[in-house]
C-alpha positions in Angstrom: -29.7 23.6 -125.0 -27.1 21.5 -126.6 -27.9 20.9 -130.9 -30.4 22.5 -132.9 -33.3 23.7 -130.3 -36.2 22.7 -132.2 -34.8 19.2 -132.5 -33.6 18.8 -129.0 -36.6 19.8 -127.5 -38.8 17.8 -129.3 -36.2 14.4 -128.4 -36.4 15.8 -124.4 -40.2 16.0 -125.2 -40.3 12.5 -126.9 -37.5 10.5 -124.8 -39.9 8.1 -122.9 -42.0 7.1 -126.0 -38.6 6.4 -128.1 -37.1 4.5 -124.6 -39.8 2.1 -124.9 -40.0 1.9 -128.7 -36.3 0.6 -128.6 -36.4 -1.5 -125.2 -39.7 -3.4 -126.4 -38.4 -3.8 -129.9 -41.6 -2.1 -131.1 -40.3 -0.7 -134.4 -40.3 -3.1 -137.2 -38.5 -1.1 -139.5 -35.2 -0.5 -137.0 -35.6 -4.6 -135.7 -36.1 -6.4 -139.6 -34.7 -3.7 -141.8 -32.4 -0.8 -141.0 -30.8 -2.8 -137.7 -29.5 -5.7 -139.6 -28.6 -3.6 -142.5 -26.2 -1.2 -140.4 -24.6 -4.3 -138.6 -23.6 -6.3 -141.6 -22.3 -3.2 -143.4 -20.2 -2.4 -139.8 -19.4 -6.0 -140.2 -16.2 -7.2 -138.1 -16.0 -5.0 -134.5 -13.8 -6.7 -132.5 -10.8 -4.6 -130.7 -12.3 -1.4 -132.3 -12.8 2.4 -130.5 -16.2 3.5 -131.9 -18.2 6.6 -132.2 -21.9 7.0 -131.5 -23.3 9.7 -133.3 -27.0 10.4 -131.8 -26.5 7.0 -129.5 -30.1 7.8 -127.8 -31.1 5.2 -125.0 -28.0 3.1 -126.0 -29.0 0.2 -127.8 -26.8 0.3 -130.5 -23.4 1.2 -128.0 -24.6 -1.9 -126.0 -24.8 -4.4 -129.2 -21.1 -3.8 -130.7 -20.6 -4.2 -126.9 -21.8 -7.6 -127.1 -19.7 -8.0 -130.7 -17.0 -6.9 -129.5 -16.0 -3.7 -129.9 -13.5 -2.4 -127.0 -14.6 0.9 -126.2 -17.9 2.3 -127.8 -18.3 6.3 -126.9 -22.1 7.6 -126.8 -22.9 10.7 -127.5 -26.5 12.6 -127.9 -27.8 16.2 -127.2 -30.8 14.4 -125.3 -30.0 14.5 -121.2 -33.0 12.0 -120.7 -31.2 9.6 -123.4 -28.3 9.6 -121.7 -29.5 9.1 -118.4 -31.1 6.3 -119.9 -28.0 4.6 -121.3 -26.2 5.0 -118.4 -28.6 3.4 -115.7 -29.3 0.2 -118.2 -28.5 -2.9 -116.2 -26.2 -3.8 -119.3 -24.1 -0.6 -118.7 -20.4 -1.1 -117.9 -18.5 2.2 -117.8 -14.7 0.1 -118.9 -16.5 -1.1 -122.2 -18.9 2.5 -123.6 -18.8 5.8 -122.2 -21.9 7.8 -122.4 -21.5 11.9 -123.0 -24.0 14.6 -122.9 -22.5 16.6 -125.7 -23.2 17.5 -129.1 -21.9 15.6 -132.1 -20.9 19.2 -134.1 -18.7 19.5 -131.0 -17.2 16.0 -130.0 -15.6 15.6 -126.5 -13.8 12.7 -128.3 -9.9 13.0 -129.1 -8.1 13.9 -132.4 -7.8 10.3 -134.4 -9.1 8.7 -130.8 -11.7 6.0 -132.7 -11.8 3.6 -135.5 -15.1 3.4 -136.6 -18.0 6.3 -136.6 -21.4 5.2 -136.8 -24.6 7.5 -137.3 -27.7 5.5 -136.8 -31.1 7.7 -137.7 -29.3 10.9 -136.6 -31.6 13.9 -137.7 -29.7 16.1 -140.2 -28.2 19.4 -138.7 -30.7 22.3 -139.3 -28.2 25.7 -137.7 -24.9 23.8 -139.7 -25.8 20.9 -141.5 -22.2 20.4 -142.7 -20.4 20.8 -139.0 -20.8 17.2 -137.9 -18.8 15.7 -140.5 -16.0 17.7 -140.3 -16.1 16.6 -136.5 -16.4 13.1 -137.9 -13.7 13.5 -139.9 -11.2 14.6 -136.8 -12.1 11.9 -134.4 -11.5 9.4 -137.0 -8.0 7.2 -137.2 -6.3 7.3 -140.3 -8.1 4.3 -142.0 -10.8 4.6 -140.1 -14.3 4.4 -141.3 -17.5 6.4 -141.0 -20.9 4.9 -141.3 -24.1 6.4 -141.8 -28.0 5.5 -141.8 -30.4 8.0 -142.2 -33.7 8.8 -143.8 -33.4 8.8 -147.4 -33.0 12.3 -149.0 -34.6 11.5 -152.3 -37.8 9.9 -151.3 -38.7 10.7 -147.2 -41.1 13.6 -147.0 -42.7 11.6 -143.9 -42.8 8.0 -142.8 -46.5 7.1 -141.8 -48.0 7.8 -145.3 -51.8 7.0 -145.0 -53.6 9.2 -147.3 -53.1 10.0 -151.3 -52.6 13.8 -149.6 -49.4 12.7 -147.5 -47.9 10.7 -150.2 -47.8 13.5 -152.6 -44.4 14.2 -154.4 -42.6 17.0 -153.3 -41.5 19.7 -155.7 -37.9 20.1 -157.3 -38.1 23.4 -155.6 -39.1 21.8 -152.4 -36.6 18.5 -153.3 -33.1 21.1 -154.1 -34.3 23.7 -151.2 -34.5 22.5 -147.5 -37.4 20.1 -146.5 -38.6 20.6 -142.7 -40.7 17.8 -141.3 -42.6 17.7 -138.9 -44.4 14.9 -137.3 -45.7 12.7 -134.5 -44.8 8.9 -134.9 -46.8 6.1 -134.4 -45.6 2.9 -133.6 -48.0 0.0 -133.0 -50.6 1.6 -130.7 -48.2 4.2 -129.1 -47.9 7.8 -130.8 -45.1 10.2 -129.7 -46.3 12.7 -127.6 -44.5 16.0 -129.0 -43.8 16.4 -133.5 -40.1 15.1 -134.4 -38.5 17.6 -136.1 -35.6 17.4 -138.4 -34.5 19.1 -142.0 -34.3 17.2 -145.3 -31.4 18.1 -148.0 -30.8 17.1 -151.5 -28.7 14.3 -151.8 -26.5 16.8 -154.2 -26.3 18.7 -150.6 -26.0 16.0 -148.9 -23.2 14.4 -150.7 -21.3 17.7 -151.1 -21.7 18.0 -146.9 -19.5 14.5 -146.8 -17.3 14.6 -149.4 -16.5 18.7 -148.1 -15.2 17.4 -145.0 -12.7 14.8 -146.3 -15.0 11.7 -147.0 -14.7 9.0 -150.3 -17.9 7.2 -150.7 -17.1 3.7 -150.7 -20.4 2.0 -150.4 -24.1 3.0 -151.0 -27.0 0.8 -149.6 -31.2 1.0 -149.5 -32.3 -0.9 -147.3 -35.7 -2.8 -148.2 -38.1 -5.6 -147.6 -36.9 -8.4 -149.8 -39.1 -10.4 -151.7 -39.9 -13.2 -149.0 -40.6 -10.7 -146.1 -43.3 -8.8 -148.4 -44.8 -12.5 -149.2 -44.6 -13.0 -145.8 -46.4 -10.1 -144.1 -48.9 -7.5 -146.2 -47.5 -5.3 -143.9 -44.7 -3.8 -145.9 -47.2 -3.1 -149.0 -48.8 -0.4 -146.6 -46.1 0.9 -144.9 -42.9 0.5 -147.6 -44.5 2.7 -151.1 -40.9 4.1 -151.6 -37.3 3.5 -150.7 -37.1 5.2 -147.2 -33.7 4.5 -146.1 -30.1 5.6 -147.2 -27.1 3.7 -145.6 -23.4 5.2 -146.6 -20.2 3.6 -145.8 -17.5 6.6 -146.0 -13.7 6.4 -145.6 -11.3 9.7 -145.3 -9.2 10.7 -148.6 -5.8 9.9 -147.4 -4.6 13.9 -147.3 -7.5 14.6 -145.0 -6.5 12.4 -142.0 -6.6 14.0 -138.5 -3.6 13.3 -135.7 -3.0 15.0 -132.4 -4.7 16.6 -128.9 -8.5 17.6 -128.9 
């Protein structure tokens, strides 16, 4: 079992809900909020080698594709994922590779891409720090690292229905590790196995980027605006608190990788 166990297994478990979540554009938060937020913060593709991190069924590797990116590599511990990505009509082997592989051990060259991108990747539970340092090898000097993820300070789950499942956390619970659990339900389709992944501080957090050789150099939250809450009710229900944190990340100059594997 490649990655953490609990979380691979419950991605294997999951893989054919996800698949169809993505390839029906189900998920309104990915298409009208976190999606447009992680492409406009990538920004400019074109002639780039990219990274990525947790690429599931694909979608993402096949859009900078289509923007322009030369080579995208894919890489996720799920085998049904990237099975998946690789039997998509849109697949072309000279423009993404897909891996098997897990991203705390890259099968991607020393300095070998230009941008990383980490799209919803659960947080490591064994070695939460590991993947950045990995990050931080495969990365060209100059090269950026870009993740999106569920935000540290607010997410104890995302389908909050009752006064119960809203409840704040602790501080203890906040500064010690958070572990949720939970089946996701998107329109009328619930996963069939619990998601698993571990929450950190964003003091833990932080410390688990800047450790491996990372400046922050942009922070985003992505939200509804104004117009899209007057627009659809929706977003009152299903947006109470900022649930998103997007992190552009660039390598202190002393901290740059070069070489073989």
């Amino acid at each position: 079992m490649l990655g953490d166990e609990p979380v691979s297994n419950a991605y294997a478990q999951n893989a054919e809900f996800w698949i169809t979540i993505i390839r029906d554009e189900l998920d309104p938060y990915q298409i009208l909020l976190t999606d447009p937020a992680l492409l406009d913060l990538i920004g400019d593709c074109s002639g780039l080698e990219i990274l990525d991190a947790g690429c599931g069924e694909g979608y993402l590797a096949r859009r900078l594709v289509q923007l322009g990116a030369k080579h995208v590599h894919g890489v996720d511990t799920c085998a049904e994922f990237i099975d998946a990505a690789r039997s998509h009509p849109e697949y072309r082997a000279d423009s993404a590779t897909f891996h098997h592989a897990d991203v705390a051990a890259l099968p991607v060259a020393a300095a070998g891409v230009d941008l990383v991108v980490v799209n919803r990747l659960p947080n490591g539970i064994a070695n939460p720090g590991m993947r950045f340092h990995e990050f931080a090898r495969v990365l060209k000097p100059g090269g950026r690292l870009i993740l999106l993820g569920m935000h540290p300070c607010f997410y104890a789950a995302r389908a909050e229905r009752t006064a119960a499942d809203a409840r704040d956390f602790s501080a203890d619970d906040y500064f010690g590790v958070r572990t949720v659990e939970q089946r996701f339900s998107v329109g009328e389709l619930t996963s069939p196995a619990a998601s698993v992944q571990s929450l950190y501080s964003l003091e833990a957090y932080i410390r688990m980027i800047t450790a491996a050789g990372f400046a922050i150099t942009d922070l985003r939250e992505p939200h509804p605006t104004a117009e899209q809450r007057a627009q659809n009710p929706w977003w009152d229900e299903n947006f109470r608190r900022p649930l998103f944190l997007l992190l552009e990340c660039r390598l202190r100059p002393s901290k740059g990788f070069s070489g073989g594997v």
